[in-house]
N, CA, C and O of each residue as an XYZ file, in Angstrom:
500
protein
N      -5.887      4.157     23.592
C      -4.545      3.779     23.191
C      -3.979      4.901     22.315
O      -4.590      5.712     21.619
N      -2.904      4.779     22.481
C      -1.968      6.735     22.019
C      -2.249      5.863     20.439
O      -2.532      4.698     20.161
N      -1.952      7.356     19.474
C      -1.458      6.778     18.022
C      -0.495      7.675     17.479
O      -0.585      8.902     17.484
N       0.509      6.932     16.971
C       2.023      7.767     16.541
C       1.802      7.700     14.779
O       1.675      6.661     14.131
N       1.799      8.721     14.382
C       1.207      9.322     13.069
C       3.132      8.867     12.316
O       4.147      8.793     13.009
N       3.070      8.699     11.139
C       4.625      8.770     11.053
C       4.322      8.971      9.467
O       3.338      8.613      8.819
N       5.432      9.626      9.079
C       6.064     10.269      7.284
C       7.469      9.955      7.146
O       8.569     10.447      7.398
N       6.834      8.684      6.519
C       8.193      7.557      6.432
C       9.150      8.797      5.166
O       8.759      9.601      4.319
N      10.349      8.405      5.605
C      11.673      9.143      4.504
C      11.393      8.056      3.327
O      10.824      6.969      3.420
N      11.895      8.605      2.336
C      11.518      8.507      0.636
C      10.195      8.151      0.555
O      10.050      7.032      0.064
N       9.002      8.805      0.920
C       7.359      8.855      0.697
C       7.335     10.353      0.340
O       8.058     11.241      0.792
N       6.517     10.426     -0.413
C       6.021     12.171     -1.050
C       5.325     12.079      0.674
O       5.076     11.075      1.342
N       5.188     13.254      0.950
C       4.321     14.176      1.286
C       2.831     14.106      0.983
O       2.720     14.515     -0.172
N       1.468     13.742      1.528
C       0.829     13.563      0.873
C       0.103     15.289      1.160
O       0.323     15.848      2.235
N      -0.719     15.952      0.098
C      -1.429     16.693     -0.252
C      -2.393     17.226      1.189
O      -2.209     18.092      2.044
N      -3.508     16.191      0.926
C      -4.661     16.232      1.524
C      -4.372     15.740      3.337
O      -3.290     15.174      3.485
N      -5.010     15.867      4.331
C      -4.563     16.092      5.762
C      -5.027     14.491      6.198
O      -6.152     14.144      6.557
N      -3.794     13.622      6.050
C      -3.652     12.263      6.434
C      -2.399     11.807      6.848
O      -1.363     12.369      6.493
N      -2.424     10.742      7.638
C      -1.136     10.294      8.058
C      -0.663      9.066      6.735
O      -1.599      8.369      6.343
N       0.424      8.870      6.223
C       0.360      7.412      5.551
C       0.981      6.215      6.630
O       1.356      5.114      6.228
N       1.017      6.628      8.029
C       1.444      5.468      8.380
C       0.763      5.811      9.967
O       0.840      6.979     10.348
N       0.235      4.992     10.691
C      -0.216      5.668     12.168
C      -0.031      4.037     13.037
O      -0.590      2.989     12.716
N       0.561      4.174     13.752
C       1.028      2.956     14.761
C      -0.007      2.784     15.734
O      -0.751      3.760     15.833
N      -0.302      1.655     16.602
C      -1.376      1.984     17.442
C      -0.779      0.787     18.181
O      -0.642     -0.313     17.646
N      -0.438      1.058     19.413
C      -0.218     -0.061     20.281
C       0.632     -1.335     19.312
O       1.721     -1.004     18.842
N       0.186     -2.576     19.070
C       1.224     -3.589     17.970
C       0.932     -3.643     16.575
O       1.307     -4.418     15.694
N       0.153     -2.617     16.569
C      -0.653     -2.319     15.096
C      -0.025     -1.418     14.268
O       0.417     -0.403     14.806
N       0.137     -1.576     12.907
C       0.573     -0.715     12.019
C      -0.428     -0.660     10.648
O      -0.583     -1.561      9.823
N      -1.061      0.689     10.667
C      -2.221      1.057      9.638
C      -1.506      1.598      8.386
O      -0.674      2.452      8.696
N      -1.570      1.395      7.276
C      -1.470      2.694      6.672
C      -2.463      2.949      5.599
O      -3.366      2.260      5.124
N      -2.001      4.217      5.345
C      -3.030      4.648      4.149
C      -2.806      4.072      2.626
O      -1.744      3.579      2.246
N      -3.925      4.211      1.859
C      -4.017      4.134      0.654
C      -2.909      4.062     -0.074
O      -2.491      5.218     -0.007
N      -1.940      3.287     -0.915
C      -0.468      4.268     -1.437
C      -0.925      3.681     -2.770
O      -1.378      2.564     -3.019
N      -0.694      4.704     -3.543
C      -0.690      4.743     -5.113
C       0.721      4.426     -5.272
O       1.676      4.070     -4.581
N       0.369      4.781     -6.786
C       1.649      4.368     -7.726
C       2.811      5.683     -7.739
O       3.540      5.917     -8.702
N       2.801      6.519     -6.369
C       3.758      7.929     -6.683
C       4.952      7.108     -6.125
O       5.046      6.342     -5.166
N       6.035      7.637     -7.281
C       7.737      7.802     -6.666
C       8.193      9.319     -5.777
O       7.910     10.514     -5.874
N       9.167      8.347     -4.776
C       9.465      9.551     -4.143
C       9.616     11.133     -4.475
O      10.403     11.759     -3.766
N       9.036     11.709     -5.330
C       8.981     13.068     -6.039
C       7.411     13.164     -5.727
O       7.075     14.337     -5.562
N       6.503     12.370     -5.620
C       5.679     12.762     -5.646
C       4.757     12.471     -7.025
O       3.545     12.561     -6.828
N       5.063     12.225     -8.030
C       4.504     12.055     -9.645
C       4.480     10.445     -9.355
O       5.246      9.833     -8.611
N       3.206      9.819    -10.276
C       2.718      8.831    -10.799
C       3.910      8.305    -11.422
O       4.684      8.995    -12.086
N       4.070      6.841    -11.154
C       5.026      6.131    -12.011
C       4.356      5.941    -13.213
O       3.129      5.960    -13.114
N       4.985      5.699    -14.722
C       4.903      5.335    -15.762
C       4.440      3.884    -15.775
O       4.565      3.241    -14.733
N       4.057      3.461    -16.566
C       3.648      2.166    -17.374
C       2.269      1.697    -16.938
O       1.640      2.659    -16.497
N       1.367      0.232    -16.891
C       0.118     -0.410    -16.435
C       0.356     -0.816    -15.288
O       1.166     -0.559    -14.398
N      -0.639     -1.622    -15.477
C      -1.051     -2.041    -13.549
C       0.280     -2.791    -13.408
O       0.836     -2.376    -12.391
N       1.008     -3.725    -14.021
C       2.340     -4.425    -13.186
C       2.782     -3.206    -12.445
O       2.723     -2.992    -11.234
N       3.269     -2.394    -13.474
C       4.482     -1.291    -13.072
C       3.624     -0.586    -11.720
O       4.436     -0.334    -10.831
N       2.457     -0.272    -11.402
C       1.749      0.618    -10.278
C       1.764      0.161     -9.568
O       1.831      0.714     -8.470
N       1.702     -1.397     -9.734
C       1.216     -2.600     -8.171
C       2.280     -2.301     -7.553
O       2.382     -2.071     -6.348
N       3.095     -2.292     -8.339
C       4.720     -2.632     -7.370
C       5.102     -1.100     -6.852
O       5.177     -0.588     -5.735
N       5.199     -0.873     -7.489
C       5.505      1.208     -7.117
C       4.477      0.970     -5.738
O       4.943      0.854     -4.604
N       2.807      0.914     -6.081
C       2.653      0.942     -4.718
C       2.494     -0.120     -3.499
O       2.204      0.252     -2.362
N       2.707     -1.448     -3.841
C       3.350     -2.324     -2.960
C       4.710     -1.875     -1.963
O       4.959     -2.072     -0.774
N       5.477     -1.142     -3.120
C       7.022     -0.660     -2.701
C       6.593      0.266     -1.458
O       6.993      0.220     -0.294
N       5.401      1.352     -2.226
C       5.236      2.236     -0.786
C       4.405      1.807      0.715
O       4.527      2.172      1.884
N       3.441      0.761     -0.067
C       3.098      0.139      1.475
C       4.440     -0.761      2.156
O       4.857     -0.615      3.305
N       4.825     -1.437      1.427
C       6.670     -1.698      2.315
C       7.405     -0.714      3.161
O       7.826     -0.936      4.296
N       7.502      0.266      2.567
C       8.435      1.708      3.288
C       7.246      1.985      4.624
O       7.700      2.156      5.755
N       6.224      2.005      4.472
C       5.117      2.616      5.587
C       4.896      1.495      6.613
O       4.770      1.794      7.801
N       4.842      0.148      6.184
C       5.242     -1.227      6.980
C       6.696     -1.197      7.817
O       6.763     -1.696      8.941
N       7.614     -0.700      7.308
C       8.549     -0.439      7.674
C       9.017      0.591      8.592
O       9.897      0.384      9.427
N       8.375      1.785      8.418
C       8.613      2.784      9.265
C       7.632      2.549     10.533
O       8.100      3.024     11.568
N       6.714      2.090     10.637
C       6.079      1.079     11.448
C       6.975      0.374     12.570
O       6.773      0.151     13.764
N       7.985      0.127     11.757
C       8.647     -0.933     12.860
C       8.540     -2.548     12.024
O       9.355     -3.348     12.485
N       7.901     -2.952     11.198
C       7.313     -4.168     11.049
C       7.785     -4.562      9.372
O       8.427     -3.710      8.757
N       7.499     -5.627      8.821
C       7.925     -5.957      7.906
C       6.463     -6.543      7.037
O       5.411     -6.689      7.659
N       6.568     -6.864      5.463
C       5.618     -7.183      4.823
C       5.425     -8.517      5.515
O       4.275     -8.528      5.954
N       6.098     -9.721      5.820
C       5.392    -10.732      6.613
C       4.789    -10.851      7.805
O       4.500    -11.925      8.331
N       4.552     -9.594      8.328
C       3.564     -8.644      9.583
C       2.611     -8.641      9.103
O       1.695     -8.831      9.902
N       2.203     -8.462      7.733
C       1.059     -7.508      7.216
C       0.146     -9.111      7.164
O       0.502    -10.190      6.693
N      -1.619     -8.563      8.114
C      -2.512     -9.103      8.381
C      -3.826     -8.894      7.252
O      -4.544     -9.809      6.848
N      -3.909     -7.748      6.948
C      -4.379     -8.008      5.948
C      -4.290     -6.248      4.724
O      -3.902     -5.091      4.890
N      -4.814     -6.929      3.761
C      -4.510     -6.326      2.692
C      -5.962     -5.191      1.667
O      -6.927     -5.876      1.327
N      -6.014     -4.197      1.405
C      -7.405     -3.658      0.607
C      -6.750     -3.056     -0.028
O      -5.818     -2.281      0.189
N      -7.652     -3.711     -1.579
C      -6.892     -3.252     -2.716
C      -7.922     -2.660     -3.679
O      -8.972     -3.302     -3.721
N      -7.865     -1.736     -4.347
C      -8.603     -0.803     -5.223
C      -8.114     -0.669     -6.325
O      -7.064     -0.064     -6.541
N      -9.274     -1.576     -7.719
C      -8.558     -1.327     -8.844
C      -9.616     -0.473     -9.683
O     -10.826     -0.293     -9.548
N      -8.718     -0.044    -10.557
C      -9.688      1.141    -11.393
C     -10.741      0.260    -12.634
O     -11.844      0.539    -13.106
N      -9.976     -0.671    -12.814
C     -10.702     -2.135    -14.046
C     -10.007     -3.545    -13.240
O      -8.894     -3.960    -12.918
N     -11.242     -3.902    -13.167
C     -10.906     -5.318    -12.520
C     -10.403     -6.415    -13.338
O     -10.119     -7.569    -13.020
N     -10.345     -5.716    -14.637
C     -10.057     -6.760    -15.633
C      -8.400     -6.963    -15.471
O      -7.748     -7.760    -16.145
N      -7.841     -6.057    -14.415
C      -6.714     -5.768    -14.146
C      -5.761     -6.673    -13.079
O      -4.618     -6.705    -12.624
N      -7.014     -7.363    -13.010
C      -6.790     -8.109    -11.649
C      -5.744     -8.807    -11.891
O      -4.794     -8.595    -11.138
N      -5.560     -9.857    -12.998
C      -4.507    -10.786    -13.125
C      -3.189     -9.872    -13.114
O      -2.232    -10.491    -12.648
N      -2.941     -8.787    -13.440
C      -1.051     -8.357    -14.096
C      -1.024     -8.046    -12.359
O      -0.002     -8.340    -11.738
N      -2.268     -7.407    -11.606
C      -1.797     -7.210    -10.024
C      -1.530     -8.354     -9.768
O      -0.383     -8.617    -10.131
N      -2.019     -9.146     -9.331
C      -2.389    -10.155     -8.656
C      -1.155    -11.354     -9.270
O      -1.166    -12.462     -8.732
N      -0.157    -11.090    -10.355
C       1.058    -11.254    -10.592
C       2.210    -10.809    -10.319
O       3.352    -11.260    -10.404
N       1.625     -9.593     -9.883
C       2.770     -8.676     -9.048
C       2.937     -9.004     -7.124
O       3.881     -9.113     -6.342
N       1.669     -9.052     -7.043
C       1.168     -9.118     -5.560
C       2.155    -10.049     -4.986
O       2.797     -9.651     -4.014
N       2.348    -11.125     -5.408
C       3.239    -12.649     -4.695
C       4.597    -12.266     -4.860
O       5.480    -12.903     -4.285
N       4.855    -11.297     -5.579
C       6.306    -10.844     -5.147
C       6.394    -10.124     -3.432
O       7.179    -10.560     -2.590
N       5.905     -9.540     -3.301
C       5.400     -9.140     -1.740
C       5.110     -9.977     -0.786
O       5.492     -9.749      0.362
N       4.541    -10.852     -1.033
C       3.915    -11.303     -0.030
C       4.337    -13.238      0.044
O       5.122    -13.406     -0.890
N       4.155    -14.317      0.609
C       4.332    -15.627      0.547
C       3.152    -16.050      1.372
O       2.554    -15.363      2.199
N       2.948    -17.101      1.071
C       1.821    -18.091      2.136
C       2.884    -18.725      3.431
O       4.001    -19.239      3.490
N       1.670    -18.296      4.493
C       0.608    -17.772      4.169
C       0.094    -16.399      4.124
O       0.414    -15.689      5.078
N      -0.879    -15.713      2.909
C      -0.946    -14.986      2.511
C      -1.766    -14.173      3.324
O      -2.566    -14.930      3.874
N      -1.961    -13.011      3.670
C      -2.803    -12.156      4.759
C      -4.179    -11.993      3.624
O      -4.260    -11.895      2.400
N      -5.059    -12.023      4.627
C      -6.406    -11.770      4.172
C      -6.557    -10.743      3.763
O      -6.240     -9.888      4.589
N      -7.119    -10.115      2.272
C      -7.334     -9.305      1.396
C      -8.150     -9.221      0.888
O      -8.615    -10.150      0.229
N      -8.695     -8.022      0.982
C     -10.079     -7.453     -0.514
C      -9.397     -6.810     -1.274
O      -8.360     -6.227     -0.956
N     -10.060     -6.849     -2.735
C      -9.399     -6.418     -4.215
C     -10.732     -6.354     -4.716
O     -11.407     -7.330     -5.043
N     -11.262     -4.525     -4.782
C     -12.697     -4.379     -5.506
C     -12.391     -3.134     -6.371
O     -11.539     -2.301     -6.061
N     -13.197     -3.075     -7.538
C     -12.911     -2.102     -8.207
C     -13.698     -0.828     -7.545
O     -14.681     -0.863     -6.805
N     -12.949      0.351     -8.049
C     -13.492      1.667     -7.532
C     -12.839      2.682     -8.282
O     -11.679      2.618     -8.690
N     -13.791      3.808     -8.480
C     -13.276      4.756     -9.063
C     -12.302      5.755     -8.008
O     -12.450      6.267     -6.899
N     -11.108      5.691     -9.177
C      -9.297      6.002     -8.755
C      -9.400      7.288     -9.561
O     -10.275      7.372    -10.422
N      -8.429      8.451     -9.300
C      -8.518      9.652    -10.008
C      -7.922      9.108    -11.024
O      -7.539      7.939    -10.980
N      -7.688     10.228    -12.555
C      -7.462      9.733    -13.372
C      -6.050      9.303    -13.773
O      -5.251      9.970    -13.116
N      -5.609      8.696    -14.357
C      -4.080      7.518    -14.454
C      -4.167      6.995    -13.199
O      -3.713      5.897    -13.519
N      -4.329      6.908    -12.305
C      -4.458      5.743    -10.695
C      -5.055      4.507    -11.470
O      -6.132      4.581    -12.061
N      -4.239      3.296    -11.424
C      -4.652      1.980    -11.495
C      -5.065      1.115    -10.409
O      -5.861      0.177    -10.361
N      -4.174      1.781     -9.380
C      -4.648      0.591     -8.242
C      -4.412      1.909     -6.598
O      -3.893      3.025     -6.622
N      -4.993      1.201     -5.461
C      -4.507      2.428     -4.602
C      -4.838      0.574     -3.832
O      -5.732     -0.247     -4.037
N      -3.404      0.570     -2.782
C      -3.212     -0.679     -1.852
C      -3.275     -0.069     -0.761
O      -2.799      1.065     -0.711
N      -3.832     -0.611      0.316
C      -3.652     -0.285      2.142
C      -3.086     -1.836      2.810
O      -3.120     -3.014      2.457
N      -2.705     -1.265      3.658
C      -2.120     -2.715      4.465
C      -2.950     -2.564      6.391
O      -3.502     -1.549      6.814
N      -2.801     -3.650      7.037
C      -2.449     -3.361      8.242
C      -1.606     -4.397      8.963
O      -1.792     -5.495      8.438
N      -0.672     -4.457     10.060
C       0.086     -5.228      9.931
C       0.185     -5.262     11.552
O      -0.248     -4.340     12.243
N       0.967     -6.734     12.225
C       0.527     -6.215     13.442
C       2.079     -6.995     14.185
O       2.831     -7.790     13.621
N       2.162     -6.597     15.200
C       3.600     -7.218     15.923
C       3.435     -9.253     16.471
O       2.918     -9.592     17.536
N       3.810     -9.904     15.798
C       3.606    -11.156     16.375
C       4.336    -11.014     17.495
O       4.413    -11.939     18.303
């Protein structure tokens, strides 16, 4: 099955040699998205302020997809302190409604200021 690589408009550029968004037949993958604003730099403040910055960018990559956050099947989430879990996981339900797509949320070491790094995959009903 072909795969259409895509660099959604207002997403940085990422660095390192990855797609942040790759389509596959009714499938929409994307990569990892941190807490960068369209410039490319780390947003300011804790985990609320990052969840959403990078919720916002898995939205834009859901989107350039073709598909919308109530597409999205399931969810992997990477926090730097799990003790962090609640201010995400307060942010998270702004995104998303029940029913909620199946998700992992495990801690892992994030470079340094990275609080959280979200992936989605999402698929065409």
């Amino acid at each position: 099955m072909a795969r259409n690589a895509i660099q959604p408009d207002g997403l940085a550029v990422p660095k390192p040699p990855y797609s942040p968004v790759v389509v596959s037949g009714d499938t929409v993958y994307t990569a990892g998205q941190i807490a960068n604003g369209p410039d490319g730099n780390l947003v300011e403040g804790g985990i609320e302020e990052q969840t959403r910055q990078a919720l916002e960018n898995v939205r834009t990559c859901v989107e350039a997809g073709g598909l919308t956050m109530a597409d999205v099947v399931k969810v992997n989430a990477y926090l730097a302190d799990v003790a962090d879990f609640p201010g995400y996981n307060q942010v998270y339900v702004e995104f998303f409604d029940a029913p909620y797509p199946a998700r992992t949320s495990v801690q892992a070491g994030l470079p340094a200021g990275v609080l959280v790094e979200i992936e989605a995959v999402a698929r065409r009903s």
